[in-house]
VOGU-3710 file (C-alpha; in Angstrom, 3 decimals, decimal comma):
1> xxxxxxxxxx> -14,553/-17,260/-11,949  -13,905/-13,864/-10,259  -10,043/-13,093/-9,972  -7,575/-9,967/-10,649  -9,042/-9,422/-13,800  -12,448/-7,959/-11,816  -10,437/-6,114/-9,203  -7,875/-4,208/-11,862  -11,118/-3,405/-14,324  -12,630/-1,845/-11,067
11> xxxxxxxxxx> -9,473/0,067/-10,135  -8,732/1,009/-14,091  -12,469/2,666/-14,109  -11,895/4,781/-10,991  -8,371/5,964/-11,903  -10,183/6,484/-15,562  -13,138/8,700/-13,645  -10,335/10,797/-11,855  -8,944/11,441/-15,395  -11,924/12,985/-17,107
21> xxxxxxxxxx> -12,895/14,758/-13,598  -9,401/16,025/-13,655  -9,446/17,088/-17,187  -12,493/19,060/-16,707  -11,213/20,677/-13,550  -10,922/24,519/-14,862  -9,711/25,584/-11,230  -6,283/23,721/-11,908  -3,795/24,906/-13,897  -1,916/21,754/-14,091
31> xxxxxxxxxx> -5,400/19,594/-15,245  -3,699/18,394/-18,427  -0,546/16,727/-15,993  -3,384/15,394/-13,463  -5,571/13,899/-16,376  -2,714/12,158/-18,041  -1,365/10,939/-14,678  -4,070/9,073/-13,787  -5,216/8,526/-17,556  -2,027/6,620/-18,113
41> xxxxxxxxxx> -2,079/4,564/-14,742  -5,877/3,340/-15,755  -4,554/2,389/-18,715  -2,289/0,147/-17,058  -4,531/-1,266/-15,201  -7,162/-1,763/-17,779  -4,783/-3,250/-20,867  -1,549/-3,939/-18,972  -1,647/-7,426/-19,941  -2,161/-5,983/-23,782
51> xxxxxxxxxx> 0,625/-3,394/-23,643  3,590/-6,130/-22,734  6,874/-4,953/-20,840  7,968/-2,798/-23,062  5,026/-0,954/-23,444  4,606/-0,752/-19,221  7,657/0,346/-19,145  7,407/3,324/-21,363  4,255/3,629/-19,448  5,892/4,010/-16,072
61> xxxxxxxxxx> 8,517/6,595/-17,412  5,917/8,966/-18,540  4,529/8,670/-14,988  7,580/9,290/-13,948  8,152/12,076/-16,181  5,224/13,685/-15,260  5,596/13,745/-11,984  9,420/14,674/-12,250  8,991/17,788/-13,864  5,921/19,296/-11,348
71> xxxxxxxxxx> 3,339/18,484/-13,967  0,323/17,509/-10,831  -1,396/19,910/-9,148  -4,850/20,427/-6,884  -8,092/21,313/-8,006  -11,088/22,371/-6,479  -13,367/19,485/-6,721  -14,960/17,658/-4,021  -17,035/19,368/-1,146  -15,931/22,662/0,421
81> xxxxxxxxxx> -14,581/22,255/3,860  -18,107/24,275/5,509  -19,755/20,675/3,927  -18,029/18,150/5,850  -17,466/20,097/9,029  -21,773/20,556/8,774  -21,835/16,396/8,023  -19,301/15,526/10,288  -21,291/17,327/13,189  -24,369/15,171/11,954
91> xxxxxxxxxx> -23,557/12,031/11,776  -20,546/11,955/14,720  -18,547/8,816/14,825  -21,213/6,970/13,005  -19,144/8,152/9,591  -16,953/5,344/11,085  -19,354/2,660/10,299  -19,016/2,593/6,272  -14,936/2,558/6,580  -15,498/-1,059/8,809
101> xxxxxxxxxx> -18,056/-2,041/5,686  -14,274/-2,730/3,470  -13,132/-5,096/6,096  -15,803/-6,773/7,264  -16,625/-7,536/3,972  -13,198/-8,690/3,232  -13,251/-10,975/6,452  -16,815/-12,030/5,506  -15,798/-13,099/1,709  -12,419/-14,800/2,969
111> xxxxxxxxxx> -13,446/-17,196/4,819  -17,370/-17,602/2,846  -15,715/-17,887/-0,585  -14,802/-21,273/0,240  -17,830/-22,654/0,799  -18,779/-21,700/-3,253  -16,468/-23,067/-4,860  -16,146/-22,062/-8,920  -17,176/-18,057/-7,799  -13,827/-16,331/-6,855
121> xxxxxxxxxx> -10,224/-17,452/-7,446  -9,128/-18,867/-4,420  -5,604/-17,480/-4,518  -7,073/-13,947/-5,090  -10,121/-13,951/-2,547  -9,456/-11,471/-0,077  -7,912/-8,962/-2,827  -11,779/-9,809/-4,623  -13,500/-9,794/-1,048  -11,095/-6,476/-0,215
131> xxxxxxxxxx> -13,052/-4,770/-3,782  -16,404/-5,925/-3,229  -16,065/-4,106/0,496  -15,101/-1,354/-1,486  -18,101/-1,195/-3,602  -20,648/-2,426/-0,788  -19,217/0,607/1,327  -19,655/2,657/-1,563  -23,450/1,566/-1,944  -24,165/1,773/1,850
141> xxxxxxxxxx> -23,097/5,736/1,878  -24,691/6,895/-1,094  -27,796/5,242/0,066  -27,142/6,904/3,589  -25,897/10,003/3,103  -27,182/10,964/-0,139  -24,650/12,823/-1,728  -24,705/13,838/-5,379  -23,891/10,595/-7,291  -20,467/12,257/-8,672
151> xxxxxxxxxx> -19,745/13,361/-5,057  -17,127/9,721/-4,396  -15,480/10,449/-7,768  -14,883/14,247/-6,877  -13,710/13,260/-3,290  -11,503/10,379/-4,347  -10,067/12,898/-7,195  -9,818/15,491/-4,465  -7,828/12,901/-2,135  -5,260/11,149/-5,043
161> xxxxxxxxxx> -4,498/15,211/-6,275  -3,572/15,968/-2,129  -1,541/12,760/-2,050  0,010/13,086/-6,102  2,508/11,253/-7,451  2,940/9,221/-4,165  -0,315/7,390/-4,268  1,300/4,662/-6,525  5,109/4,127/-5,165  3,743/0,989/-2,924
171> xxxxxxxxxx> 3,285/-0,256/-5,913  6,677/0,661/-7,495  8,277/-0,179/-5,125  6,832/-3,799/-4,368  7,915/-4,233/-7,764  11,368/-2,828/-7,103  12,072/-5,441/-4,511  11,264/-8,006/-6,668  13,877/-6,845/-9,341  16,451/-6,328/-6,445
181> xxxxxxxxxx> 15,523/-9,704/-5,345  16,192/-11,346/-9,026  19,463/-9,231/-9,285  20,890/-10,910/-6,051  21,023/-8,189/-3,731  19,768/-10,630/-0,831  23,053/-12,442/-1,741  25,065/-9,221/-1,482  23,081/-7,776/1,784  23,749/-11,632/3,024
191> xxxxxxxxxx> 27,699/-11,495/2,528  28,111/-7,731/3,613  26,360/-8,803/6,856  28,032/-11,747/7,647  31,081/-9,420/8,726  28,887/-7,989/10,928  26,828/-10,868/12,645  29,271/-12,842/15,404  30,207/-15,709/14,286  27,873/-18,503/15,779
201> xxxxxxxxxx> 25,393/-15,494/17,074  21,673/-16,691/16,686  20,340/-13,307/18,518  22,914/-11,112/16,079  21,248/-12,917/13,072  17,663/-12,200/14,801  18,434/-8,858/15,169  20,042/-8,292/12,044  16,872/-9,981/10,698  14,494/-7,900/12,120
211> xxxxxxxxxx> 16,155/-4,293/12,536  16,950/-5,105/8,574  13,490/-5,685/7,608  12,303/-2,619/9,464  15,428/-0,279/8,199  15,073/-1,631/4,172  11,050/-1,317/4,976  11,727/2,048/5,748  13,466/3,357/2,680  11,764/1,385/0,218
221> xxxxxxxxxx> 7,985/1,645/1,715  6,783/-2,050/1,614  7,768/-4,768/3,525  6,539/-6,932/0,482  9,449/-5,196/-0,981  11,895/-5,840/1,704  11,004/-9,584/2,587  12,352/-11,167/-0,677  16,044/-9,416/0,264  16,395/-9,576/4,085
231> xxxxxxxxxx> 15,123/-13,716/3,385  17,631/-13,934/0,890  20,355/-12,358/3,205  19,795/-13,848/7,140  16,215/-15,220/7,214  16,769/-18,708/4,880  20,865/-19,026/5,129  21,079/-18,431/8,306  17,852/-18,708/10,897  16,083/-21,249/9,158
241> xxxxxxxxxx> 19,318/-23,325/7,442  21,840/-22,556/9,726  19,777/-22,661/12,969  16,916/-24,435/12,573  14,513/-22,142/12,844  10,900/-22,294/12,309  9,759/-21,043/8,699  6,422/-20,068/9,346  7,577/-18,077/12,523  10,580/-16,575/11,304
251> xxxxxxxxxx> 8,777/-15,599/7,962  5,609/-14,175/9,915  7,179/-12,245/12,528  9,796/-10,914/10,255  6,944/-9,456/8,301  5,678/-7,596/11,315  9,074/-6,179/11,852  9,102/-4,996/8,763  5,756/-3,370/9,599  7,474/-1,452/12,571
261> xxxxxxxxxx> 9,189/0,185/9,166  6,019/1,170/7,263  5,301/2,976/10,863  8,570/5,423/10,487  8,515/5,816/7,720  6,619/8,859/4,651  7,652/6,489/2,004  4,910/3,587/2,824  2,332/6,488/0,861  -0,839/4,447/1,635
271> xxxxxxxxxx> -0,452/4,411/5,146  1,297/7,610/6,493  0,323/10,361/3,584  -3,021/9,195/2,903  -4,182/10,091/6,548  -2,129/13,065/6,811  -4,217/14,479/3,576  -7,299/12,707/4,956  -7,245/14,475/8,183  -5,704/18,100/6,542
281> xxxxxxxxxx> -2,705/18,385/8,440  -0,133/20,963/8,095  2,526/18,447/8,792  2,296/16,044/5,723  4,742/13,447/8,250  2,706/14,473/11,188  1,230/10,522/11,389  4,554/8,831/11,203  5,979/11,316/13,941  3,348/10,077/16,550
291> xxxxxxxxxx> 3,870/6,570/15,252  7,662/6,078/16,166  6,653/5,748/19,839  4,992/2,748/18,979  6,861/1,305/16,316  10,368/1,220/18,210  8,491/-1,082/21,336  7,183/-3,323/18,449  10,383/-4,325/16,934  11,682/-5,473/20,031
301> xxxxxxxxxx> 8,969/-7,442/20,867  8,936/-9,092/17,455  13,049/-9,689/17,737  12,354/-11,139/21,162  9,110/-13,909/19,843  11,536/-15,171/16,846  14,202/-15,911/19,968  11,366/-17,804/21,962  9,539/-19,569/19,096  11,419/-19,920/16,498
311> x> 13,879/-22,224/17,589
//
């Protein structure tokens, strides 16, 4: 049966590709940093479950290490900037097409899965429908375009060097709210709050609700982070205990609130840097900037559909 186990041996050999590419890179003086950066995070992903706690955690603080002390720098791999302008021109907006492969496919899988049962884990079939979109996209443009076959590993080398160190802190930090949320710091957020919330208030808990899930989004990145904290501190207690609120709407809509976050904010990596480097802009927060305009209407609508259908 196809689970995790597919999709982290699939991200372990690309991180592992970036690493030798890296390595070989003469035009960076900081190769050596870059191939052990991404050497060590395939390694995670590859024998994780071999190396225990301890040995991910020494992992993560020589990742940490690495990047603390400057050791990642940019190469010169990848096509020069005269080669995608000239491709770009060619194919237009028809580029477009192989980015919709990834979802599509994931839609496609999610909901076909089912209907073969035994194949893929059904707990972890869109994350295996999400990597098989991946690889189908990858497939469809090398049998389109016709690049050199090395030409995805130089590009995706030449896009996790722009990004660095910042590439994997959705993932550190998903797994920091799940240490705050074992520590108790939903209990803590929960009683520092209630001196703030009117007593009796069901729109000050909404609010507090959803203005905390997009504020704690904001400065830790996820919203998979934040959830498991702002639930603890207002969402269970107090809209869904105290209030009677519904679950599954409360719990939804908070998420998107804490969405409105990952909009405002350079810390959600994956979303906000990854385009800026994408695109080449000289302001690396240029994409959260035009996003704020947006986000801000959002969170009020979201505060305002827990108040009508919630309760």
């Amino acid at each position: 049966m196809i689970g995790l186990p597919f999709v982290y041996t699939l991200a372990g050999l690309t991180f592992l590709a970036f690493a030798v590419l890296s390595l070989r890179d003469a035009s960076n003086r900081k190769r050596w940093g870059n191939g052990a950066f991404w050497g060590l995070l395939a390694l995670s992903m590859l024998a994780g479950d071999r190396l225990g706690d301890f040995g991910n955690g020494l992992l993560v603080l020589a990742l940490v290490a690495i990047a603390g002390t400057g050791q990642l720098g940019r190469g010169a791999g990848g096509t020069t900037a005269v080669v995608r302008a000239e491709r770009a021109a060619r194919y237009g907006n028809k580029l477009f097409l192989l980015a919709l492969v990834i979802p599509a496919t994931a839609l496609a899988g999610t909901f076909g899965f089912e209907h073969l049962p035994g194949l893929v884990n059904p707990k972890q079939v869109t994350l295996v429908s999400l990597a098989l979109g991946a690889l189908l996209a990858l497939v469809t443009g090398l049998a389109w375009l016709r690049p050199h076959p090395a030409a995805p590993l130089q590009e995706g080398r030449r896009l996790m060097d722009s990004v660095g160190w910042a590439a994997i802190l959705p993932q550190m930090l998903a797994s920091l709210g799940a240490v705050f949320a074992l520590a108790g710091v939903g209990d803590v957020v929960g009683q520092l709050m209630s001196g703030v919330i009117p007593a009796g208030s069901k729109i000050g808990a909404i609010i507090a609700f959803t203005v905390g899930m997009a504020l704690f989004t904001m400065v830790m990145g996820n919203a998979f982070a934040a959830f498991p904290v702002m639930a603890a501190a207002i969402a269970v207690p107090l809209l869904i205990h105290q209030y009677g609120g519904d679950p599954a709407v409360v719990c939804a809509i908070g998420m998107l609130a804490g969405f409105c976050g990952t909009l405002m904010t350079p810390m959600a990596a994956n979303f906000n840097i990854v385009p800026a480097a994408l695109l080449e802009l000289k302001d690396r927060n240029a994409v959260v900037w035009t996003q704020v305009g947006t986000a801000l209407p959002l969170l009020a609508v979201n505060t305002l559909f827990i108040w009508w259908f919630a309760f």
